[in-house]
C-alpha positions in Angstrom: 1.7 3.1 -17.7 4.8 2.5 -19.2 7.7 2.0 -16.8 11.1 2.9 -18.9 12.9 3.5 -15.0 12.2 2.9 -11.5 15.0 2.5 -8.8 15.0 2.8 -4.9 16.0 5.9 -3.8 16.3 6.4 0.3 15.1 4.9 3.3 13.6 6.9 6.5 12.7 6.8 9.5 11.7 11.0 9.7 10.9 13.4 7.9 14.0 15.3 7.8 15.2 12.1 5.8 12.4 12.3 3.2 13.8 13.0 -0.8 13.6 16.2 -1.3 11.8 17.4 -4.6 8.0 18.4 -6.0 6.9 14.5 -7.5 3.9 13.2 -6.5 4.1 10.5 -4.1 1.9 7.4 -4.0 1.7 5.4 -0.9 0.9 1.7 0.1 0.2 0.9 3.5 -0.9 -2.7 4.8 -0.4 -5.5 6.7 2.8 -7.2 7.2 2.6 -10.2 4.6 -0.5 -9.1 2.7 1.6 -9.1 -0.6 3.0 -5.3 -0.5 6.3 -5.6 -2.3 4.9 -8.3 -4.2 2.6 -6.2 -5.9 4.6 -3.1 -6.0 7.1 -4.8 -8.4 3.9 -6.2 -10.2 3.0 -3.2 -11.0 6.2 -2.0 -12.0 6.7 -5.3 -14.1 9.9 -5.9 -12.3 11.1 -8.7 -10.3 13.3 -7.5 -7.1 13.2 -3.8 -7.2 10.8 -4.3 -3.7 12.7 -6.9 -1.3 9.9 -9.6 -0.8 10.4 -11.5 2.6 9.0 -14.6 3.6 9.4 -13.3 6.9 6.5 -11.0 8.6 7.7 -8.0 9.1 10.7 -6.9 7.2 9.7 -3.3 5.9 10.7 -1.2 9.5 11.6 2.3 7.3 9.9 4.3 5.3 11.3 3.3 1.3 11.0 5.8 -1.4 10.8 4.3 -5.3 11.4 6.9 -8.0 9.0 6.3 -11.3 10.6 7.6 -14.6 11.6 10.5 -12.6 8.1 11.8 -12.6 6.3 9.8 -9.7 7.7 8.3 -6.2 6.3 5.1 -4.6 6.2 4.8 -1.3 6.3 1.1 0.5 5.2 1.7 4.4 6.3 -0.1 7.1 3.6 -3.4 7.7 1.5 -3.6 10.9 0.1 -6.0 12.4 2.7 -8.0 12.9 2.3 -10.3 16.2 6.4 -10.9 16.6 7.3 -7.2 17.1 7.4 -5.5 20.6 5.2 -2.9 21.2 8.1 -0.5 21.1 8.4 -1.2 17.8 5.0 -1.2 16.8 4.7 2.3 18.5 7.5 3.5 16.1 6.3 2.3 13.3 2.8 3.6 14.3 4.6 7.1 14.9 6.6 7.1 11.4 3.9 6.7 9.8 1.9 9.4 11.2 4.2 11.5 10.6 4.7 11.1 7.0 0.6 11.0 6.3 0.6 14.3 8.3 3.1 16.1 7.3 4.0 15.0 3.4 2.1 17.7 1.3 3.0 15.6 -2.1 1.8 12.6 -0.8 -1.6 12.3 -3.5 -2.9 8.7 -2.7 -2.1 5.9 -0.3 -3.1 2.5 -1.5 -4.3 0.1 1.1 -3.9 -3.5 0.7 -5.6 -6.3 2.6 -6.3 -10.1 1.6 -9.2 -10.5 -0.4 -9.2 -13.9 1.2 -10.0 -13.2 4.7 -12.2 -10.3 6.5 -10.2 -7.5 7.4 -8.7 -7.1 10.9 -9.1 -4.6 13.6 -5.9 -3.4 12.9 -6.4 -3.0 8.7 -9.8 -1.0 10.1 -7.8 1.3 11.9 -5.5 1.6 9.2 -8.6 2.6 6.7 -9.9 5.0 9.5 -6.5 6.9 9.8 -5.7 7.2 5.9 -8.8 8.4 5.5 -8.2 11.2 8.4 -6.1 12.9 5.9 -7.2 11.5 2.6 -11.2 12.0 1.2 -10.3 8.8 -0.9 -8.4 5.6 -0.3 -8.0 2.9 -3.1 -7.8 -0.2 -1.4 -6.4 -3.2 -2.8 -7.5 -6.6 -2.2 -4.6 -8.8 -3.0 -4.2 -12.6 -3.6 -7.1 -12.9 -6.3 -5.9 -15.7 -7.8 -5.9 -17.6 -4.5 -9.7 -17.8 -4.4 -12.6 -19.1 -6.7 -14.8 -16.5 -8.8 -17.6 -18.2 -7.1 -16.6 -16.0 -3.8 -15.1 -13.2 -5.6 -18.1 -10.7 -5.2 -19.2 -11.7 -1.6 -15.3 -11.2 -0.1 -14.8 -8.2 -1.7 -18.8 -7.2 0.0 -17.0 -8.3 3.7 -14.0 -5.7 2.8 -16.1 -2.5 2.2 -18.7 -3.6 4.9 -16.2 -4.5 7.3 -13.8 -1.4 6.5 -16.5 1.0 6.0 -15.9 2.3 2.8 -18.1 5.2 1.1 -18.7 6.0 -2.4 -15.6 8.1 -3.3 -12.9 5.1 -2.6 -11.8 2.6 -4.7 -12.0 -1.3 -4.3 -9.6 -3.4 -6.6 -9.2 -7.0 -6.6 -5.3 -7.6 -7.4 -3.2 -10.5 -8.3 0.7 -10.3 -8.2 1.1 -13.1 -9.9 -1.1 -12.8 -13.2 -0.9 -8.6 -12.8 -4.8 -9.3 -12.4 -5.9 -5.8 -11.6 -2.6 -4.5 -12.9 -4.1 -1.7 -15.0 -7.3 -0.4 -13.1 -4.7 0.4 -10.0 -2.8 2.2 -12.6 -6.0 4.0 -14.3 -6.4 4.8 -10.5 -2.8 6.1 -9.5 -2.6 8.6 -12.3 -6.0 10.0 -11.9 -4.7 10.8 -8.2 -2.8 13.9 -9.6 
């Protein structure tokens, strides 16, 4: 795809905060520090349009991208994240809940984990609850160019084995920093609606 605009929109916490509006909506969901905003921007061959943090734990709303005012990307708060009360954690939890259940133009979440290690319980959980209100889920194994072809195939046989992944999703293997991956996610996104 072509990207000829993109710019943040709003930030939420509920839906009463959501943009209003018909697009489709595209979501990524995974762990705090598994490369989210990285890859967002990758894919939208920008730089800093997605805050990348160092720092676990930095997405706590709900951030809405429009696409060439025909698609809206939507970065999800990071879980998993050891350093956050529980309270917080809860909210998050609940926020997102809330905007799998309720948005009816949300069309695909992405789910990103590291193709370098097996997935945790929590990235499970996440798979398990996306796909309670999604038949498919296009998960994204990020980091590819931080490990060896020679491991390639049996890392990304741990992620659907460990996740338990059926036929209809999608497994990519991504890299934000050579946009490895860049246009099969894409191929992916648009067939979502």
């Amino acid at each position: 795809m072509i990207i000829k605009d993109c710019r943040f929109l709003i930030s939420a916490v509920s839906s009463s905060q959501y943009p209003e509006g018909q697009l489709p909506e595209i979501a990524f969901a995974g762990r705090s520090n598994v490369g989210k905003s990285s890859l967002i921007n990758s894919l939208l061959n920008r730089k800093k349009l997605v805050k990348v943090s160092s720092n676990p734990g930095k997405t706590r709303t709900i951030n809405f991208f429009m696409i060439n005012e025909e698609l809206i990307f939507v970065d999800l708060p990071g879980y998993g994240y050891a350093a956050v009360s529980n309270a917080e954690k809860l909210k998050w939890g609940t926020m997102i809940e809330e905007y799998l259940a309720k948005r009816y133009n949300l069309k695909s979440v992405v789910l990103l984990v590291d193709i370098r290690h097996k997935p945790t319980a929590d990235d499970k959980m996440m798979y398990d609850f996306i796909k309670h209100y999604m038949e498919k889920v296009i998960i994204v194994a990020t980091k590819r160019d931080k490990i060896s072809n020679n491991v390639l195939g049996k890392n990304l046989r741990t992620i659907k084995e460990t996740l338990g992944t059926d036929e209809k999703d999608i497994l990519i293997s991504y890299s934000s920093e050579n946009h490895n991956g860049r246009e099969e996610l894409w191929e992916e996104i648009m067939r979502s609606f």
